[in-house]
Biopython code that builds the backbone (N, CA, C, O; Angstrom):
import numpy as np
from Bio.PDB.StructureBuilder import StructureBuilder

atoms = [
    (1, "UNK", "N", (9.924, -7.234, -49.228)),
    (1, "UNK", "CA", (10.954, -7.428, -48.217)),
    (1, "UNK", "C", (10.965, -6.263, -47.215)),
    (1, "UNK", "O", (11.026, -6.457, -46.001)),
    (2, "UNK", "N", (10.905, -5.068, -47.763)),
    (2, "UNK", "CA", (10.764, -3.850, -46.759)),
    (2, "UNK", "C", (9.516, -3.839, -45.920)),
    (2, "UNK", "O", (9.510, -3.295, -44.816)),
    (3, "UNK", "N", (8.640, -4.331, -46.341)),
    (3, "UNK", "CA", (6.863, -4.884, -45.963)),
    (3, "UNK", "C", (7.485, -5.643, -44.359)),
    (3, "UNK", "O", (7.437, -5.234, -43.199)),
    (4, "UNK", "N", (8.127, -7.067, -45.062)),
    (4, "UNK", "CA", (8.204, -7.753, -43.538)),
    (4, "UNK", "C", (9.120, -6.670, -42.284)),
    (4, "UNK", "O", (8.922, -6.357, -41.110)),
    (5, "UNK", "N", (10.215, -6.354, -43.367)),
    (5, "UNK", "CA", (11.312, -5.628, -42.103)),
    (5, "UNK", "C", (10.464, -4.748, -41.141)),
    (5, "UNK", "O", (10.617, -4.697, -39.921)),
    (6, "UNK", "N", (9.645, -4.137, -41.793)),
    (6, "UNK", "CA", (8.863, -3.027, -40.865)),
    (6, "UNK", "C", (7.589, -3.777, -40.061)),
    (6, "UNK", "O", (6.956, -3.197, -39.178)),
    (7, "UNK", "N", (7.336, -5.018, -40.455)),
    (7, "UNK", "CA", (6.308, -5.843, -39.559)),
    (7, "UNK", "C", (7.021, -6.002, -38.631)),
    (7, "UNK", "O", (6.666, -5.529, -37.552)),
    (8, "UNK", "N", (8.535, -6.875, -38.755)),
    (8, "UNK", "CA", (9.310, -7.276, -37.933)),
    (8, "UNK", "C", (9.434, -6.350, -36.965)),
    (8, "UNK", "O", (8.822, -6.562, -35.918)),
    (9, "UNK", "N", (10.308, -5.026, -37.100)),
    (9, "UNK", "CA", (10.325, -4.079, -35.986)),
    (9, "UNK", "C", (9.297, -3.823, -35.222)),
    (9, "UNK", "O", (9.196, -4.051, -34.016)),
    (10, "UNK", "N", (8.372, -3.246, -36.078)),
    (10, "UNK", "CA", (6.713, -3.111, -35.355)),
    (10, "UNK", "C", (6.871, -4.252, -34.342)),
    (10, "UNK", "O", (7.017, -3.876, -33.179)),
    (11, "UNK", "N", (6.870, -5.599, -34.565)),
    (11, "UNK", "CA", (6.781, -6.919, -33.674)),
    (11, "UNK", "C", (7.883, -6.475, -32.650)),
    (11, "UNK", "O", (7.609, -6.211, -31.480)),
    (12, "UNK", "N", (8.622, -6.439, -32.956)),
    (12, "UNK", "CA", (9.805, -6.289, -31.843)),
    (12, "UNK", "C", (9.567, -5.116, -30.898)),
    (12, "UNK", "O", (9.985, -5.098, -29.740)),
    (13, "UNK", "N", (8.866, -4.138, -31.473)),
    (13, "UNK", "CA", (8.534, -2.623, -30.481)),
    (13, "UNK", "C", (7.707, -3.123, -29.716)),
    (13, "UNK", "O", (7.929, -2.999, -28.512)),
    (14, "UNK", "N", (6.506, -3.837, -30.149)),
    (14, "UNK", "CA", (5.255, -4.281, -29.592)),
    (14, "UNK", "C", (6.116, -5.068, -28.684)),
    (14, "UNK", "O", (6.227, -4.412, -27.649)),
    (15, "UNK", "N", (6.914, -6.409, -28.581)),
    (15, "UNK", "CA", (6.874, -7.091, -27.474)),
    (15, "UNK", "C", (7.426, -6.626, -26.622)),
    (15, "UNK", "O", (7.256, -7.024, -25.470)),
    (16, "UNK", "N", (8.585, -5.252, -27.053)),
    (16, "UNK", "CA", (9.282, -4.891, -25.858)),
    (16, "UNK", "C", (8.837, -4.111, -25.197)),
    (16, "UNK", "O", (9.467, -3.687, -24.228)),
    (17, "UNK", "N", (7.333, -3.575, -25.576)),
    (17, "UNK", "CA", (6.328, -2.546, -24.701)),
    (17, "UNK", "C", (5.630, -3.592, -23.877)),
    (17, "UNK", "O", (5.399, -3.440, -22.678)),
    (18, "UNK", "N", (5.292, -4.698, -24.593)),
    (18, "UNK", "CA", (4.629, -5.432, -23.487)),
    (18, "UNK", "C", (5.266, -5.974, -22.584)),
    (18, "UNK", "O", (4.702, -6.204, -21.514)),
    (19, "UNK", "N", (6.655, -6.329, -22.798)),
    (19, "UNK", "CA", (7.692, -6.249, -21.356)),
    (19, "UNK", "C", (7.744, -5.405, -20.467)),
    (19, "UNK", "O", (7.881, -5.652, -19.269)),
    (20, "UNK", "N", (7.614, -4.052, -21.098)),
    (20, "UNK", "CA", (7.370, -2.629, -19.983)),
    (20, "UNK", "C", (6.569, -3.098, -18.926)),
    (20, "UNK", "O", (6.699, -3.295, -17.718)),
    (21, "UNK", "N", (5.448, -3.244, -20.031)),
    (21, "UNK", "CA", (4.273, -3.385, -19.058)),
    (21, "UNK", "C", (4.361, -4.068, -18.079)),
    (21, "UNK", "O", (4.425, -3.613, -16.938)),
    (22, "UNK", "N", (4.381, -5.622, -18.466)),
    (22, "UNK", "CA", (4.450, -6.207, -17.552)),
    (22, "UNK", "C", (5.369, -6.397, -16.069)),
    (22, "UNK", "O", (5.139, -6.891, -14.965)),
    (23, "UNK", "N", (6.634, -5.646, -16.786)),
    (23, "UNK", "CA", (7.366, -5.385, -15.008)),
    (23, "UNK", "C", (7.044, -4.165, -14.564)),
    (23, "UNK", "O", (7.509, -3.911, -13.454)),
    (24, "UNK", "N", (6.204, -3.070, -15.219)),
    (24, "UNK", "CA", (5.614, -2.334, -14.438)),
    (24, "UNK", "C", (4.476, -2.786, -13.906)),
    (24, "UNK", "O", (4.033, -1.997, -13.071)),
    (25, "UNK", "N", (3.457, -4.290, -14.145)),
    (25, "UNK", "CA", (2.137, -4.427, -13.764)),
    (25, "UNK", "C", (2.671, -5.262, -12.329)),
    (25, "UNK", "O", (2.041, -5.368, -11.277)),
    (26, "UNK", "N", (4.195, -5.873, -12.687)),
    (26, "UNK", "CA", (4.618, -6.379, -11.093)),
    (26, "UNK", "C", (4.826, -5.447, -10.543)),
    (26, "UNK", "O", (4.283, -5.555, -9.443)),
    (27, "UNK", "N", (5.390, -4.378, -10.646)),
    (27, "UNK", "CA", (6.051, -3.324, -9.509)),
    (27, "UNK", "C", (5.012, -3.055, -8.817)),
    (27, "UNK", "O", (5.124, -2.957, -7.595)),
    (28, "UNK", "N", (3.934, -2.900, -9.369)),
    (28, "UNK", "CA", (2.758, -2.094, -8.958)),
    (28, "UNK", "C", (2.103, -2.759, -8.130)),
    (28, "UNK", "O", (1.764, -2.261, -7.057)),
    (29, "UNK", "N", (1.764, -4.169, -8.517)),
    (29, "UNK", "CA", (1.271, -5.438, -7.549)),
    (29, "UNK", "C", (2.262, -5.548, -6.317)),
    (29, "UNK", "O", (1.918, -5.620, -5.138)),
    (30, "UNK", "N", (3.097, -5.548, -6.635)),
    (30, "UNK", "CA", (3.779, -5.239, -4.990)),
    (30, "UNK", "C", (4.124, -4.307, -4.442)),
    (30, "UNK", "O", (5.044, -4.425, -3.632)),
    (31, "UNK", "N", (3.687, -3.380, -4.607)),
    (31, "UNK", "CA", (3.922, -2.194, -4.148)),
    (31, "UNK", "C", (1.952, -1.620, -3.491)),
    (31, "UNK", "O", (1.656, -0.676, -2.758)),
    (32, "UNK", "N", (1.115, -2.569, -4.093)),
    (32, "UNK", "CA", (-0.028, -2.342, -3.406)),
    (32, "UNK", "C", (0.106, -3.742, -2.312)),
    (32, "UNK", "O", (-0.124, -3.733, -1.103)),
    (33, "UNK", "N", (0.423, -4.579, -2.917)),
    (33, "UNK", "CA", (0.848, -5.741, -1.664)),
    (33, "UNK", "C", (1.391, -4.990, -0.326)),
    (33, "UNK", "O", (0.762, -4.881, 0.727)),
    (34, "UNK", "N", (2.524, -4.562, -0.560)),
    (34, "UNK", "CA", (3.060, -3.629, 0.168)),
    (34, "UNK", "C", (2.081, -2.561, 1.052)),
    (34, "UNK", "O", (1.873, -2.721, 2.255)),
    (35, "UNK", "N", (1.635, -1.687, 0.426)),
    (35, "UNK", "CA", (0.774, -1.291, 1.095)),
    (35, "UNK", "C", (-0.687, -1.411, 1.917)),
    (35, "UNK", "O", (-1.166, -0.632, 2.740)),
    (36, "UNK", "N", (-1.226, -2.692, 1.382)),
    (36, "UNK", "CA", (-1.917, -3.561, 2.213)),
    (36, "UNK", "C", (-1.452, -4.246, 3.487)),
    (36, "UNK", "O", (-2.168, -4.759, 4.347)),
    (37, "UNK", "N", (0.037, -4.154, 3.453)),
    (37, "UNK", "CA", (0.558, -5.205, 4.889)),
    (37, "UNK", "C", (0.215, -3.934, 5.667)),
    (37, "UNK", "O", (-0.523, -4.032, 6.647)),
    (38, "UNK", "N", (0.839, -2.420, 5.188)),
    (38, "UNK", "CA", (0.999, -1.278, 6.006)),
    (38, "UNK", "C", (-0.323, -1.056, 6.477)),
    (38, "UNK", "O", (-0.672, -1.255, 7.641)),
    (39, "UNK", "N", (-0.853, -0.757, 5.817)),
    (39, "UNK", "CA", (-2.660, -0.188, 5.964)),
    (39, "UNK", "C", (-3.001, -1.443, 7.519)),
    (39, "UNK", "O", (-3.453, -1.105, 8.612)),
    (40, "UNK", "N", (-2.670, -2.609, 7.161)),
    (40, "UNK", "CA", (-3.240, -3.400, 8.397)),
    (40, "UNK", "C", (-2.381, -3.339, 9.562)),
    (40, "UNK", "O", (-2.859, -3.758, 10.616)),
    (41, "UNK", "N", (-0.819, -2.747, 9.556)),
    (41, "UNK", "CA", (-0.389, -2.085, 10.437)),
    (41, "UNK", "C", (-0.896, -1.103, 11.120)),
    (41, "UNK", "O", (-0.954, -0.980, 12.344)),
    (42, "UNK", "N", (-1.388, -0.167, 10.016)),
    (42, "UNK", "CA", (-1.718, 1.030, 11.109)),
    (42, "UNK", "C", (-3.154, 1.024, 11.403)),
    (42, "UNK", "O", (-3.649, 1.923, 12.084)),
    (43, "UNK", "N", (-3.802, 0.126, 10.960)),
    (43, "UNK", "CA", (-5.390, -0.451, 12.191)),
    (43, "UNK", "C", (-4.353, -0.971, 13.125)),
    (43, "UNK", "O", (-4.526, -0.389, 14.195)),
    (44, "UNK", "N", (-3.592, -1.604, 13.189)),
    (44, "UNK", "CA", (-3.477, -2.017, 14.454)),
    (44, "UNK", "C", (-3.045, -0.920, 15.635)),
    (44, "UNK", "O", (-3.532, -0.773, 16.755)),
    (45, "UNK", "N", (-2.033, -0.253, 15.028)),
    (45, "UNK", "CA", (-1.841, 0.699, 16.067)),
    (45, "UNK", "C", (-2.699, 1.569, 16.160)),
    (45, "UNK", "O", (-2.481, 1.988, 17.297)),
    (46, "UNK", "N", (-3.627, 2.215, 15.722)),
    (46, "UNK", "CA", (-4.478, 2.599, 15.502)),
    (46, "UNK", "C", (-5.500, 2.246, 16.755)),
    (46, "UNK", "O", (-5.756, 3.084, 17.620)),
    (47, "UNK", "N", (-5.966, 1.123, 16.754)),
    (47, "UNK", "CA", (-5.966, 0.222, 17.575)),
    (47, "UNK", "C", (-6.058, 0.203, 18.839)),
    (47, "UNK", "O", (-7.076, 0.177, 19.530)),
    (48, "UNK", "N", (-4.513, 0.222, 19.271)),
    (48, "UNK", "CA", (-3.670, 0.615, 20.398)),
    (48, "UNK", "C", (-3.388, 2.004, 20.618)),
    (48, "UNK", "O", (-2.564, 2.047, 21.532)),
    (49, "UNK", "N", (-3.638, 3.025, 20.271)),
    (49, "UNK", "CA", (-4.031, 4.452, 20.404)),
    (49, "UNK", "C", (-4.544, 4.367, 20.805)),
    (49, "UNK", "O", (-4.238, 4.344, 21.997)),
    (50, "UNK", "N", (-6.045, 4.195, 20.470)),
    (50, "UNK", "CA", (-7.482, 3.975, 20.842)),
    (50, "UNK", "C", (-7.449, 3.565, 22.139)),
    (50, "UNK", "O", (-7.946, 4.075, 23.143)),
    (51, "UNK", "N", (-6.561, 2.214, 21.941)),
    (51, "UNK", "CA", (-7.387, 1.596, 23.796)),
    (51, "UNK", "C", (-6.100, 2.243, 24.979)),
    (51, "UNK", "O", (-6.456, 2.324, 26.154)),
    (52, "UNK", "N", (-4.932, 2.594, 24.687)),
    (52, "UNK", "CA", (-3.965, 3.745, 25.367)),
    (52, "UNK", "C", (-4.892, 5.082, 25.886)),
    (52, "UNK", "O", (-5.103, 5.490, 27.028)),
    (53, "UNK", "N", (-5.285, 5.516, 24.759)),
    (53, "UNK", "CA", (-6.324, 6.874, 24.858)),
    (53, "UNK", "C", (-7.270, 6.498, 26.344)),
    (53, "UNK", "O", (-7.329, 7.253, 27.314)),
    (54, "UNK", "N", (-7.992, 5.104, 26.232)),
    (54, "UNK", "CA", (-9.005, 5.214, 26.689)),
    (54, "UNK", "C", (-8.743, 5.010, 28.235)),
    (54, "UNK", "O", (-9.241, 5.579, 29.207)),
    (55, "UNK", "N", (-7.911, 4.128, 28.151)),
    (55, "UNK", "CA", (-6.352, 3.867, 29.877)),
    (55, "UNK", "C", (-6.526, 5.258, 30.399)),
    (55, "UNK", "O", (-6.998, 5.571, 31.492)),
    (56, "UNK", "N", (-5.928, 6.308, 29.145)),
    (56, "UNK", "CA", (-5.729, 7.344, 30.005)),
    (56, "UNK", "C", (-6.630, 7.913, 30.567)),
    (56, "UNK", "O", (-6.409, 8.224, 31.737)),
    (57, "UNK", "N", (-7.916, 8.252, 30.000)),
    (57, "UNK", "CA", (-9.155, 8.892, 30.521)),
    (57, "UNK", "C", (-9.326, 8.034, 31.393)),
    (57, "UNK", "O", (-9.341, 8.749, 32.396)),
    (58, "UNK", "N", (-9.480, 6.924, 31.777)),
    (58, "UNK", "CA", (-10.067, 6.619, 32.931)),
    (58, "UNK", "C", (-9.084, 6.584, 34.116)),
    (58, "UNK", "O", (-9.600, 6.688, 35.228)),
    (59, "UNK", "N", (-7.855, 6.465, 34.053)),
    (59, "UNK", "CA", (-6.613, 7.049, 34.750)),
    (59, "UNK", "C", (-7.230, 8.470, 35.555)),
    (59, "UNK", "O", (-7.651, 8.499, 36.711)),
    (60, "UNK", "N", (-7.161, 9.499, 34.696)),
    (60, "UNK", "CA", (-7.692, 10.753, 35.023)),
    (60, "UNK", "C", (-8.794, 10.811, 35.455)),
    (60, "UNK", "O", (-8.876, 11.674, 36.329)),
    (61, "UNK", "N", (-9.630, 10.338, 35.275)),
    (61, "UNK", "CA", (-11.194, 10.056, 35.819)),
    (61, "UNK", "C", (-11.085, 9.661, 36.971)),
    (61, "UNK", "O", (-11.834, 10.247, 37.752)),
    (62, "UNK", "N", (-10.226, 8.630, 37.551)),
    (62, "UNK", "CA", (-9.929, 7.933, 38.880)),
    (62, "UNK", "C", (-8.878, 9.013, 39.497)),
    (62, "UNK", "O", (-9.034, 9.236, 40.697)),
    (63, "UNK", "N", (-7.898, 9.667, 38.882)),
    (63, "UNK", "CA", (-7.058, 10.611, 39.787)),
    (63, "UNK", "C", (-8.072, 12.114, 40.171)),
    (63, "UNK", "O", (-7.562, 13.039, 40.804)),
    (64, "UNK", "N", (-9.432, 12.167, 39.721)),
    (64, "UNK", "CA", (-9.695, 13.771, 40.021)),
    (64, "UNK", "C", (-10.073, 13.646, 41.251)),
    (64, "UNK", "O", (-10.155, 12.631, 41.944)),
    (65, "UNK", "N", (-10.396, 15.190, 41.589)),
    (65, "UNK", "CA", (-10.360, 14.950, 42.972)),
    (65, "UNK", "C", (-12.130, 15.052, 42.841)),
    (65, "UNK", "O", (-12.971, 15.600, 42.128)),
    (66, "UNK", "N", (-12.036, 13.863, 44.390)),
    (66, "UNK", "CA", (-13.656, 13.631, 44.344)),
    (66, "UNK", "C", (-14.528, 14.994, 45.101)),
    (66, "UNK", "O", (-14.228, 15.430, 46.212)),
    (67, "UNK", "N", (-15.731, 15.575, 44.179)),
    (67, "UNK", "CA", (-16.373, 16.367, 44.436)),
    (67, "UNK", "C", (-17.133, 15.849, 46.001)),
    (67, "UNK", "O", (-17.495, 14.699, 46.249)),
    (68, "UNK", "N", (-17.220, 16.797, 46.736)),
    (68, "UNK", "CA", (-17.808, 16.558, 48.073)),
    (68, "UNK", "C", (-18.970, 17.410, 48.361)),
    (68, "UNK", "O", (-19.554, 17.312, 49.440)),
]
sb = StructureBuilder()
sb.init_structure("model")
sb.init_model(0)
sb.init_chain("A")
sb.init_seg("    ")
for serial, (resi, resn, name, xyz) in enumerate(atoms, 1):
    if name == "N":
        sb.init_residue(resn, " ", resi, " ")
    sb.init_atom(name, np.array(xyz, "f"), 0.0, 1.0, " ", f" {name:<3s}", serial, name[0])
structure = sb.get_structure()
């Protein structure tokens, strides 16, 4: 009888670790979800830096004064 009681608990520790787990294996899945939306945010602006940046140089390129 003391045999099962201590299987039993054992069983009961075990499933409530694998509950851990598993709402820690969601947190984690969305929280890289999460950071996959971001990551393709900042290519985008990223992006738009890039082609802002490039506006400006040729802005400045067209405002210098022309060598004579």
């Amino acid at each position: 009888r003391a045999r099962n009681e201590s299987l039993s608990a054992r069983v009961t520790k075990l499933e409530a670790d694998l509950h851990d787990r598993k709402e820690k294996a969601k947190i984690h899945a969305n929280t890289l979800t999460g950071l996959r939306g971001v990551r393709g945010d900042l290519a985008k602006l990223e992006e738009q830096k890039k082609s802002a940046d490039e506006r400006v140089a040729w802005l400045e390129a067209a405002m210098a004064p022309a060598d004579d």
